[in-house]
C-alpha positions in Angstrom: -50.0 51.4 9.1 -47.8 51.5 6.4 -44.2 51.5 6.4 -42.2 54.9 5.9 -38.7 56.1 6.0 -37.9 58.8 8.7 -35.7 61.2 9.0 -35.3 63.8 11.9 -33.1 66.6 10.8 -30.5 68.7 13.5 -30.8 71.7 11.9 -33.3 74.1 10.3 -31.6 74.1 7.3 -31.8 69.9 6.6 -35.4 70.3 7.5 -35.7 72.9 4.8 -33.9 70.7 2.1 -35.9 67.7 3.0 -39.1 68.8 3.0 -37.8 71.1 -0.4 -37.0 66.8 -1.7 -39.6 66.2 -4.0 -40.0 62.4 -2.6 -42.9 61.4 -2.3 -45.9 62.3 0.2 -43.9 63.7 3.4 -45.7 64.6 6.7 -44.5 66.7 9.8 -44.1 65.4 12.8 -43.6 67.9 16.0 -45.9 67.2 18.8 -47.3 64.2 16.8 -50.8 63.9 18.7 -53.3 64.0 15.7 -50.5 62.5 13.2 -49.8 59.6 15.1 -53.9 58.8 15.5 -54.6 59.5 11.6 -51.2 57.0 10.7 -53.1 54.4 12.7 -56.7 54.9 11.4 -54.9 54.8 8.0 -56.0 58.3 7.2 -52.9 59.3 6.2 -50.4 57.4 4.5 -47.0 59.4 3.5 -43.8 57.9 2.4 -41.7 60.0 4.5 -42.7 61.4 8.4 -39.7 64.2 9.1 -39.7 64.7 12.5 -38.8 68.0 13.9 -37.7 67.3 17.5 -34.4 68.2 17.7 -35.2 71.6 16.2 -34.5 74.0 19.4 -35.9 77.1 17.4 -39.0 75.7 17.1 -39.7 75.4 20.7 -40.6 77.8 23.2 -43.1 81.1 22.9 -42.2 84.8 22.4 -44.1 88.1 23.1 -43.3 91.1 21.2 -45.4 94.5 21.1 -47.5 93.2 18.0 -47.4 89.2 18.2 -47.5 86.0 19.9 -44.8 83.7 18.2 -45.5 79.8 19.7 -42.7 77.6 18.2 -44.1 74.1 16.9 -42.6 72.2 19.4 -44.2 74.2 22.4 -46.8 71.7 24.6 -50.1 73.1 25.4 -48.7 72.7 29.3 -45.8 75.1 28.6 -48.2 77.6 26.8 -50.7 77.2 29.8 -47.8 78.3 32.4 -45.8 81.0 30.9 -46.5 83.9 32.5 -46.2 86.6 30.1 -48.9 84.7 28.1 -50.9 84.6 31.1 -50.7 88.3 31.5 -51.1 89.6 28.3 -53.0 87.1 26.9 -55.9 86.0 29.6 
């Protein structure tokens, strides 16, 4: 794997200006499942990972009358349980 720097941003706003950064190849880390396997087959290779962890609005799932808004840092586990996906989206 190839080395990278790493930043994980507090707010929405650094997250915006790094990723804005023109520096070099940057990827996006949130759940990190399929990033972290193509960083160790060598199918990707960026020169920065941002990871968005710390990010509290981009967790958790809302329902309004016309959409289903599922935050980037919601697990398939918590979308399985909640019930108001459950019963309006079976």
């Amino acid at each position: 794997m190839k080395a990278f720097a790493y930043a994980a941003p507090k707010t929405l706003k650094e997250a915006t200006a790094l990723l804005e950064d023109n520096w070099g190849k940057t990827e996006i880390l949130a759940g990190g499942t399929d990033l972290i396997t193509s960083l160790k087959q060598r199918l990707v290779a960026p020169d920065r990972l941002v990871s968005l962890r710390h990010l509290r609005e981009l967790k958790g799932i809302k329902v309004s009358r016309s959409a289903l808004r599922i935050g980037a840092l919601t697990t398939l586990g918590e979308l399985a349980s909640d019930k108001t996906v459950q019963a309006q989206f079976p």
